[in-house]
C-alpha positions, 0 to 999 in steps of 0.5 A: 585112107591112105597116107600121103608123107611129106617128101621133098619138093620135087617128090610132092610135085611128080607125086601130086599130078597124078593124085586122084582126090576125095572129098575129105541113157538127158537131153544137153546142148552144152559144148566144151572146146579144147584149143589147140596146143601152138607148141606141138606138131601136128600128129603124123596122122592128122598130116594126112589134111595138111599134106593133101592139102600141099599136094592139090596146091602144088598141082593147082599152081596156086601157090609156091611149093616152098610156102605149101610144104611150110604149110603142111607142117602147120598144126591148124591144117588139121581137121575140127572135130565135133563129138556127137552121140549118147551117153556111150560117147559122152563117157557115162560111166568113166568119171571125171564129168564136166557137168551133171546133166549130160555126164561129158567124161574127161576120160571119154574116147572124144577127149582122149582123141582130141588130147591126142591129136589137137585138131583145129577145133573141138566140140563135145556135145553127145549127152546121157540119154540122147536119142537120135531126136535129141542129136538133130534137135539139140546137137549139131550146133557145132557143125559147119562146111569146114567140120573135117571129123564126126563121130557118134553112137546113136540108137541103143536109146532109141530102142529101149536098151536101158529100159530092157535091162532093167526089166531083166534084172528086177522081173526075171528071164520071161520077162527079160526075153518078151522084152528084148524081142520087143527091143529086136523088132525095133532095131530092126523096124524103126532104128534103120529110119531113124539112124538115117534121119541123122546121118542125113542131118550131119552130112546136110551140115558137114557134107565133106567130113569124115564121119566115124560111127562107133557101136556098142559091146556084147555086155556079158560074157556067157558060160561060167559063173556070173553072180548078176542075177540074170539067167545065162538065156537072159544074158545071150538075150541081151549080148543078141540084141545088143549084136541086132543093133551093130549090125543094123548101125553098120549097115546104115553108116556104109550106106551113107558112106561113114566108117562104123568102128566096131567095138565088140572084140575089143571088149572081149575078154572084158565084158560084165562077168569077166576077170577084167571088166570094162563094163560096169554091172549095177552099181551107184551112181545106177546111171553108170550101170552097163556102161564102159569105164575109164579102161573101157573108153580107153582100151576099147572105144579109143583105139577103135576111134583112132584106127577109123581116122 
């Protein structure tokens, strides 16, 4: 997307004739929102809605262009956010959790972006364990014709990634690998349909927002050592499906016009088994287990959040 700066008024009015415009592993229906900060200035990214906004009232000729400019300037022309998705979105694994059931991290990629950029509103309802069932059922309550940003990850439950880890720590490399091909024909089966079920829902309710949809990293990294039990098959097993799942969510998004934010070269270099890990292995609380940690959400799930929009 391109950004449209704010310029004098006889820049925005020559400038704004011409413009083309576009339409801009436990289920939980807790939100939690974060007000904006009257103080601070609008982010010069978040502009982009005010100064568009600016621009189609100048060529409109609906309102001065003195008061448009005073008003791209207004930290509430600024999109509302709502936060959907699994425990990958609600930080599992990243600490400092507003609630037990759902495991919404202060220190999740949603709260860091909306600290970061104070849109209008913010609404934080992805959950440990959802499902895509468990987003259409219980968490698009926030969601309304004004919503300006979404984001989520969905789909690595659906397939039965968490239940396939297990089976390949505690039962070994043949049963690791009769189970993940169990979890690839799913992705690439059933998971297309379902992902598209709640893409569907979103845009029915939000059908002018931007929606960003995050993946999910290549767990392990292969060749070298690795004391966590798994064969190096098992692991490129698991990095496999886990690429299957990707591929598959990216597709779906771009057909339905979404943005997918791939996570996995970030996450490179900092997988389970490298020097600087991102990823938990097993570990206590066992929820945390394969999930990104503070640094994880910070340094990867973060910054590709923050390049969609």
């Amino acid at each position: 997307m391109s950004l449209f700066l704010l310029a004098t008024p006889s820049e925005i009015l020559v400038g704004a004739l011409p413009l083309a415009l576009n339409a801009l592993l436990l289920l939980g229906t807790a939100r939690s929102s974060l007000p904006p900060c009257p103080t601070q200035e609008a982010p010069l990214k978040l502009r982009r809605w005010a100064a568009t906004a600016t621009a189609v009232s100048v060529f409109l000729g609906l309102t001065t262009l003195t008061s448009g400019v005073a008003n791209a300037d207004q930290a509430e022309a600024a999109p509302s956010y709502v936060a959907l998705g699994d425990s990958y979105s609600s930080g599992v694994g990243a600490g400092d959790y507003e609630d037990d059931t759902c495991k919404r991290s202060a220190n999740a990629y949603p709260h860091l972006w909306a600290n970061a950029n104070s849109p209008a509103s913010f609404d934080f309802t992805a959950c440990s364990g959802a499902v895509t069932d468990d987003v259409i059922n219980n968490q698009l309550g926030p969601l309304t014709e004004s919503t300006g940003l979404v984001s989520i990850s969905i789909g690595g439950n659906d397939a039965g990634f968490a239940d396939a880890m297990t089976t390949c720590v505690l039962q070994g490399e043949s049963a690791c690998m009769t189970r993940m091909e169990e979890a690839r024909s799913y992705v690439t089966g059933t998971l297309p349909g379902k992902l598209d079920g709640v893409y569907d829902a979103i845009s029915g309710k939000s059908p002018s927002a931007e929606v960003v949809v995050l993946g999910y990293p290549r767990l392990y990294k292969l060749q070298g050592e690795c004391s966590v039990g798994l064969s190096e098959k098992s692991r490129e097993a698991i990095n496999s499906v886990a690429d299957e799942i990707n591929d598959v969510t990216a597709k779906r998004a771009a057909d339905h016009g979404f943005t997918f934010a791939d996570v996995r070269d970030a996450f490179t270099g900092h997988e389970i088994c490298s020097s600087d890990e991102w990823l938990h292995s097993v570990t206590f609380p066992i929820g945390d287990s394969y999930h990104p940690t503070a640094a994880g959400q910070s340094g990867g799930y973060y910054p590709a959040m923050d390049s969609a929009v």
